[in-house]
TIFI-150991 format. One record per residue (C-alpha): residue in three letters; x, y, z. Coordinates in steps of 0.2 Angstrom, whole numbers, plus 5000, padded with zeros to 4 digits. Example, Ala and Ser with C-alpha at 12.3 -4.5 7.8 and 13.67 -1.06 7.14 Angstrom:
<sites>
ALA506249785039SER506849955036
</sites>
This chain:
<sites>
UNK557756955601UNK557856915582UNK556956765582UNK555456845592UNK555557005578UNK555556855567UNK554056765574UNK553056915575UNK553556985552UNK552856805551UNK551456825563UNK550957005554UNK551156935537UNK550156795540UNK548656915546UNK548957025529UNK548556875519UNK546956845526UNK546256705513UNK547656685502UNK548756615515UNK549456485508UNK549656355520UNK550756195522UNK550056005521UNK550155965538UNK549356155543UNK547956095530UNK547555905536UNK547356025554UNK546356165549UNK545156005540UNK545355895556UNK546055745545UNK547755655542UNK549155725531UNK549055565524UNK547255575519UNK547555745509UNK548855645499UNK547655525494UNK546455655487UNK547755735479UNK548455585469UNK547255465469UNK545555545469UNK545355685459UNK544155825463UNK543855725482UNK544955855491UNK545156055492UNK545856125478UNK547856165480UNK549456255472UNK550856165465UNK552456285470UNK553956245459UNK554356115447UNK553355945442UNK553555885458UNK553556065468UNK552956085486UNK551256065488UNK550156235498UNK548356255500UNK547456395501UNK546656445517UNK545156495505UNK545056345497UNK545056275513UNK543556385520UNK542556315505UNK542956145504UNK542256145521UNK540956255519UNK540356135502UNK540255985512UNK539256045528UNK537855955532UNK536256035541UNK534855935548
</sites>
């Protein structure tokens, strides 16, 4: 019964947040349809190539990305015809 109380804070926080969700790596290279790996690479090799993210902590803090930041990456690089 906890957990499921649990799941459901989570579940209703996560709603709350809306855009500034912050989301995990790996919920990240999902939402983007690419690999966790290729989000890496933008990150440390090709500045500017991927979304914009948060460093949480010290120098090398976890990495979050905004589900904003996420909605407009994409939306920069859609492509109409």
């Amino acid at each position: 019964m906890m957990r499921q109380l649990d799941a459901l804070q989570r579940q209703s926080v996560r709603k709350s947040l809306g855009d500034d969700l912050l989301l995990r790596p790996q919920e990240a290279a999902e939402f983007l349809g690419v690999e966790t790996a290729t989000l890496d690479f933008w990150r440390s090799r090709v500045r500017g190539r991927g979304p914009d993210f948060v460093r949480i902590g010290a120098r090398q803090g976890r990495i979050r990305y905004s589900l904003r930041a996420l909605r407009a990456y994409a939306r920069e690089r859609t492509e109409t015809f």
